[in-house]
PABAFI-97792 format. One record per residue (C-alpha): x, y, z. Coordinates in steps of 0.05 Angstrom, whole numbers, plus 32768, in hexadecimal, padded with zeros to 4 digits. Layout:
XYZ
...
***
This chain:
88B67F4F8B17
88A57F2B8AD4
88E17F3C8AB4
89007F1D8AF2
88D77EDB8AE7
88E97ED68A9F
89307ED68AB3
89297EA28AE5
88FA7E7C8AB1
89237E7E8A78
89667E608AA1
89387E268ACD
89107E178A91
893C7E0A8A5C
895D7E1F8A8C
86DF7DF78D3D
87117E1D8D23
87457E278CE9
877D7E348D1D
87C27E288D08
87DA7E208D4D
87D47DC88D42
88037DAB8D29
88017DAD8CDB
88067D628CC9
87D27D538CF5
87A47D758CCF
87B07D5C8C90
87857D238C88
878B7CF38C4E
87557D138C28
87867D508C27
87C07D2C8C1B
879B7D0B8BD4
87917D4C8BC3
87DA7D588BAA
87FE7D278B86
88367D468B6C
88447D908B8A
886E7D938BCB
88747DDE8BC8
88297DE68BEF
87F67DBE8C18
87B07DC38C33
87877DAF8C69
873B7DB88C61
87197DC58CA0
86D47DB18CB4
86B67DF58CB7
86C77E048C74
870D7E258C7A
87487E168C5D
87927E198C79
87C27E1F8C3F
880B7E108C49
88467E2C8C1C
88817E048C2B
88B57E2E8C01
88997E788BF3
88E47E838BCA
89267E618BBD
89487E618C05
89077E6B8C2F
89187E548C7F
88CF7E4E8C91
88927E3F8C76
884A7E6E8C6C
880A7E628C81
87C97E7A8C63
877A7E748C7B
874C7E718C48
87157E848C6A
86CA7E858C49
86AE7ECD8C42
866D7EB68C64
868C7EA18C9E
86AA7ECA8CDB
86F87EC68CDE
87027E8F8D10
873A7E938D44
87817E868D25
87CA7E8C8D2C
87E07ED78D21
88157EC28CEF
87E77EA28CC4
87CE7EDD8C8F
87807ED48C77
87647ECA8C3F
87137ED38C30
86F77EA28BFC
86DA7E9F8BD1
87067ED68BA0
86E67F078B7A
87257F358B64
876A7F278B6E
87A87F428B4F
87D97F168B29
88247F218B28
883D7EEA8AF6
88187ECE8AAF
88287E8C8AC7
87E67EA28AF5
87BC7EAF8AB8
87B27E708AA4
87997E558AE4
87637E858AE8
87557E768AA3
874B7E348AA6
87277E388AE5
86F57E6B8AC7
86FC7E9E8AF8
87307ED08AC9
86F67F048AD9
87177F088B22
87527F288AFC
875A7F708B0A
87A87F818B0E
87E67F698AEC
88217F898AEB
88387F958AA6
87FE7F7B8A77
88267F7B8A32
88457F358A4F
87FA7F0C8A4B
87F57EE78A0D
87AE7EC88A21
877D7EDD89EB
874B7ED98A26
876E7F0C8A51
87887F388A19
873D7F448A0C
872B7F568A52
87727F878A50
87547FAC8A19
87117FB58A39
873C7FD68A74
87217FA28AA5
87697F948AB6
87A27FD38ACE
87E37FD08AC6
880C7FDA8B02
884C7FE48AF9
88807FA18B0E
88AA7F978B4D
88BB7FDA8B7A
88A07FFC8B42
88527FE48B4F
8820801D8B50
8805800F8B98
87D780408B94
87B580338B5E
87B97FE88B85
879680078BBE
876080288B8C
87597FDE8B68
87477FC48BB1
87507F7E8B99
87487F458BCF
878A7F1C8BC2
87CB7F298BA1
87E57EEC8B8C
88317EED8B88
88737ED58B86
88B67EDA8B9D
89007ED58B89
89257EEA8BBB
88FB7EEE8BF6
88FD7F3C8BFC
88B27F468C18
88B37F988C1B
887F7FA08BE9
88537F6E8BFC
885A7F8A8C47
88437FC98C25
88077FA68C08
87EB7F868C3D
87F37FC08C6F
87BF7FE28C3B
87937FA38C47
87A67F7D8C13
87B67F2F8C1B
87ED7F1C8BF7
87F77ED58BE0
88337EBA8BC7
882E7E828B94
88737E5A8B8F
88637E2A8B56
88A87E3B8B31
88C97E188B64
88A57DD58B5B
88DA7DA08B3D
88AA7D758B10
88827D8A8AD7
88407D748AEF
88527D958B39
88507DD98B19
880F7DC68AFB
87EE7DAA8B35
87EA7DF78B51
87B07E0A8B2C
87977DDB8B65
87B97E0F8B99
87987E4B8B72
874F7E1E8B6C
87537E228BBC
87407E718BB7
87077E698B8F
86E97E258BA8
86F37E058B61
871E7DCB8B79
86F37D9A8B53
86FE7DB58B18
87417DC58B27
874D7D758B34
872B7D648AF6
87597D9E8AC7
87917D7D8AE5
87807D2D8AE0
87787D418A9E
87BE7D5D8A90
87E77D2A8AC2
87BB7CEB8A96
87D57D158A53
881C7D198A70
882A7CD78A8E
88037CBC8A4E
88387CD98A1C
88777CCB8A55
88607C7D8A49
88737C8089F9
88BB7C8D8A10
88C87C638A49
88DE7C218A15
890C7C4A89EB
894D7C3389E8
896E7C5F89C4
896A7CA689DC
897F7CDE89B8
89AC7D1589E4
899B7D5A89F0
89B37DAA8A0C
898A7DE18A1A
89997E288A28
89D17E5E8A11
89FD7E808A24
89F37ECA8A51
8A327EF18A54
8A677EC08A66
8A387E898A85
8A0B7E548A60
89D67E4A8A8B
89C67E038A8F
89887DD58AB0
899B7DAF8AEE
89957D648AE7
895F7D6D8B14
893C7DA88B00
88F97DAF8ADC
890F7DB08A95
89417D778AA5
88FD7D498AB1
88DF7D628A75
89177D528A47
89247D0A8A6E
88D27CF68A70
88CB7D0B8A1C
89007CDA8A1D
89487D048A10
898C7CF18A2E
899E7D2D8A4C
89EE7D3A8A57
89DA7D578A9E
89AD7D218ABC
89E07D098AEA
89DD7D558B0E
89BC7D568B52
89A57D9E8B4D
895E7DB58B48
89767E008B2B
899B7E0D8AF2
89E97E098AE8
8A167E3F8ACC
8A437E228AA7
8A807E378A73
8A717E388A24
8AB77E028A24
8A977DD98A54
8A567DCC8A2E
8A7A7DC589F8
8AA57D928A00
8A707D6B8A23
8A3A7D7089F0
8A577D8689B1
8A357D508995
89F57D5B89A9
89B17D46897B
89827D7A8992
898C7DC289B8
894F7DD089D5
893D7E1789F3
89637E5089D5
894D7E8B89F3
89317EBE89CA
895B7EAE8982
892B7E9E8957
89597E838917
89917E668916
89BC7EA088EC
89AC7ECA892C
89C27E948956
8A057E8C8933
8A097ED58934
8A067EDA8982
8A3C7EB38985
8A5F7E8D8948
8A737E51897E
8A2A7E3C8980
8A2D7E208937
8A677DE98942
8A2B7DC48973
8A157D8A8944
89CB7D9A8958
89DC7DE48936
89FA7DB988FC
89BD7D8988F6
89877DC888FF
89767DA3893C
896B7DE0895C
89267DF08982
89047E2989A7
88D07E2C89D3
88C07E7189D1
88A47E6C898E
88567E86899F
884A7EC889A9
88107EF589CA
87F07F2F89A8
882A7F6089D0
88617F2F89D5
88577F098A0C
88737EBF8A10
88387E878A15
886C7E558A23
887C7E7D8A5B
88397E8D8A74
88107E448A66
884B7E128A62
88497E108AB3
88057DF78AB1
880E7DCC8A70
884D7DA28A76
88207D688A4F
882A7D9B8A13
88737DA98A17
88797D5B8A24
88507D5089E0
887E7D8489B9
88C57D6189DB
88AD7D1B89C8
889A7D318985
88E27D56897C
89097D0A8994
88DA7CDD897C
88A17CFB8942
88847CB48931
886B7CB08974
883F7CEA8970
88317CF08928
87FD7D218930
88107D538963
882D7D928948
88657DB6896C
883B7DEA899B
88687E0F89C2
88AE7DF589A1
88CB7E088958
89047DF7893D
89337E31891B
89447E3888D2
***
């Protein structure tokens, strides 16, 4: 399952009553609506008697309908509701995680004690976490069709909090037919930076912390728009690639994908803004090439951490001018205790960071004192 994310990652990064049966935008009032500013992948309507009906409008990449969910408190009696929409009790006191983009949320929401499960541990970077692993507070699981569900039954935890690629929903079935809600989060699929972010609001909803969820992420959308504004008078704007090539196939951002905003908001021309797709292309080595030979920087490299092992992958990479230049950057560069990526795990959360490092890559007078965090460029 994490292996599975990575993947997917790696090529779109760089590459009185709560019932449902109203209709759904007549419960959203405008206090709901303020509540998200930037996500379109979820909604939520807060009900008078204290529940809350959470919508996920795209569970996975080709999902017909949407999902409902009813958050309902645990000192109130299950009011009647739609049987299609799955319940939730609130607040959460253990819940099983599936991705380390979850970690963070529950981190910075101080409830990472609710933690209980994760499929394969040696992934977490968080120093937090990685203490709690070693005090065996957390089991490992085992990832995909491969999940120990009965040690999962034996965990009892109250929610597991998911995801989906593909839609396949045997496991999960599995799950819940052992009484086990399962929740799927579908933050990857958000198209702006500060979109994916905003879910630690979705994940605030299960633990009534959305004040402080709203205030974690005022923070980072004031941090990202702030450093977005040095950019916006540049003239002259320096091009950029990203990604490498994967058997035959260079895997490239869609002009309209995630780390296509990145790149264009730190203030980069990117050779594939004019694309209209939100995924990632796969493209030839010949056809990068000869549209971006010249490239200044090449930004996202996989797992090559210098350039000699660069050029040895594949002696083409070194007639790029970026290669020439040493303009050459990863974003993999920090590492957890076992291996585990943090870019991969926080930068969801954090785009004001990766914005910070991308600005300070194009343009390094206008942040003079940040230090690259998550980026490093190869020797």
């Amino acid at each position: 399952m994490r292996k599975n994310l990575f993947i997917l990652l790696l090529a779109a990064t760089w590459l009185g009553s709560c019932s449902s049966g109203h209709d759904r935008k007549s419960e959203v009032d405008e206090t709901d609506r303020d509540y998200i500013k930037y996500a379109s992948g979820f909604s939520v309507a807060f009900r008078d008697d204290g529940c809350k009906l959470v919508e996920i409008h795209q569970a996975h990449p080709g999902a017909s309908g949407s999902i409902s969910y009813l958050l309902v408190p645990k000192d109130k009696p299950v009011p009647t509701h739609n049987p299609d929409v799955k319940i939730i009790r609130i607040p959460l006191e253990t819940i099983v995680c599936t991705s380390t983009t979850h970690i963070p949320l529950l981190e910075y929401l101080e409830v990472e004690s609710s933690l209980v499960g994760f499929p394969s541990t040696h992934y977490i970077s968080s120093e937090r976490t990685r203490e709690r692993i070693g005090r065996g507070l957390i089991q490992e699981l085992g990832v995909d069709k491969g999940m120990d569900l009965e040690r999962l039954a034996m965990l009892k935890p109250e929610l597991v909090m998911a995801y989906s690629l593909t839609g396949d929903a045997g496991q999960f079935r599995k799950m819940e037919a052992m009484g086990i809600p399962v929740l799927l989060n579908a933050e990857y699929l958000e198209r702006h930076p500060l979109g994916r972010a905003e879910w630690i609001k979705f994940v605030a909803l299960l633990y009534n912390r959305e004040t402080l969820a709203d205030s974690i992420f005022n923070a980072i959308e004031k941090a990202y728009l702030t450093t977005k504004s040095l950019t916006e008078t540049i003239q002259i704007h320096p091009t950029v690639i990203s990604g490498i090539v994967y058997g035959d196939t260079w895997f490239m951002p869609g002009g309209k994908n995630y780390a296509a905003q990145l790149l264009q908001d730190a203030g980069f021309h990117y050779y594939w803004s004019d694309n209209d797709s939100n995924g990632f292309l796969e493209l030839s080595f010949e056809s990068v090439f000869n549209r971006a030979y010249d490239t200044d920087y090449w930004i996202g490299v996989g797992s090559f951490t210098s350039l000699k092992e660069l050029a040895d992958a594949d002696s083409r990479y070194t007639q790029f001018n970026a290669f020439k230049k040493g303009n050459v950057f990863t974003y993999d560069y920090r590492k957890g205790a076992t291996g585990g990526s943090e870019f991969l795990e926080l930068g969801y959360l954090r785009p004001d960071i990766i914005l910070n490092d991308l600005v300070k890559i194009a343009f390094p007078d206008l942040l003079p004192d940040h230090e690259l965090y998550f980026h490093h460029q190869l020797n």
